[in-house]
C-alpha positions in Angstrom: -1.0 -11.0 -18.5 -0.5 -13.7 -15.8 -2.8 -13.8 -12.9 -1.8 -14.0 -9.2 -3.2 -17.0 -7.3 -6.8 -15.8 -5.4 -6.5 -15.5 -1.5 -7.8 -18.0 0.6 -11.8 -17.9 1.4 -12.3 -15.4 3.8 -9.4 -12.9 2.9 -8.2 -10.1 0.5 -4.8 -9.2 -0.9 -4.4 -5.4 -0.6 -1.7 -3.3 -2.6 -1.0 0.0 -1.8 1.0 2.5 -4.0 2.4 6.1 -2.5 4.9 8.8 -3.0 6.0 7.9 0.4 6.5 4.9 2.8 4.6 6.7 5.3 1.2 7.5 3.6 1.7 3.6 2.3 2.0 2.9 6.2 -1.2 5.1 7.2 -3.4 3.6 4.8 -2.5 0.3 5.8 -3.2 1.4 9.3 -6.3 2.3 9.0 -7.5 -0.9 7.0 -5.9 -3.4 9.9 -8.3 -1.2 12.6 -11.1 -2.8 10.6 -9.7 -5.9 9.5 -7.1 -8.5 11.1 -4.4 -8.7 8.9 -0.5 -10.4 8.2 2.8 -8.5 8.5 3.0 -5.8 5.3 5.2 -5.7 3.0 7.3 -3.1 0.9 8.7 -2.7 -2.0 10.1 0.1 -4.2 6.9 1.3 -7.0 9.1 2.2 -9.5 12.1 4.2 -11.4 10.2 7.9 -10.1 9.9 6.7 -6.4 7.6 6.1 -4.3 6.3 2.7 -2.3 4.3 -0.2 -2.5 2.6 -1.9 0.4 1.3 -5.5 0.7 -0.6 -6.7 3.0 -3.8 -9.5 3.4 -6.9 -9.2 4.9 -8.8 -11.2 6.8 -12.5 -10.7 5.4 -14.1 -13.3 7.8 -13.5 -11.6 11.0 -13.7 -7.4 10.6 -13.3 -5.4 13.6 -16.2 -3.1 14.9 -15.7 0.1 12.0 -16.1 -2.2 8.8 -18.8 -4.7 10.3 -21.0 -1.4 10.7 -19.8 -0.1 7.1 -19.8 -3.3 5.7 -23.7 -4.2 7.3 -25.3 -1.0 5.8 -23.4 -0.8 2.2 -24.3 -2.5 -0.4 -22.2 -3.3 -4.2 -24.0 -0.1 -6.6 -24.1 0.1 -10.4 -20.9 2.7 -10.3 -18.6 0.1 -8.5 -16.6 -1.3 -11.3 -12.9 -1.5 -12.1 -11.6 1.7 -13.2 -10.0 2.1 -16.4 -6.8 1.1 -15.6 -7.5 -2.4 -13.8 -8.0 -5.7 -15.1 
């Protein structure tokens, strides 16, 4: 399996897969409230339907909603890739 490049320090490659271009959108919507981000992207998911969104983050500078989330969580013992990630 080839890997994609990392993301520049300070930022995070999102991907986003839906039934329909507009949950894809709301998701996205909510992450760039917390997070400055680029222009998404779309792309078909697949032969069933469906969308997939692309969009980076930029980690370094959250807005108000993830700098309180992100100050008071911390990384626990159950965070781990699920079974299908690499």
């Amino acid at each position: 399996m080839e890997h994609e490049p990392l993301p520049s320090e300070g930022h995070a490659e999102v991907r986003v897969v839906a039934t329909t271009p507009e949950a894809a959108r709301r998701v996205a919507e909510v992450l760039r409230r917390c997070f400055a981000s680029t222009e998404q992207r779309s792309y078909p998911a697949g032969d069933e339907g469906g969308t997939r969104l692309h969009l980076t983050l930029d980690t370094a500078h959250p807005a108000e909603p993830a700098q309180s989330w992100l100050a008071t969580s911390e990384a626990t013992e159950h965070a781990r890739a699920h079974s299908d990630e690499v």
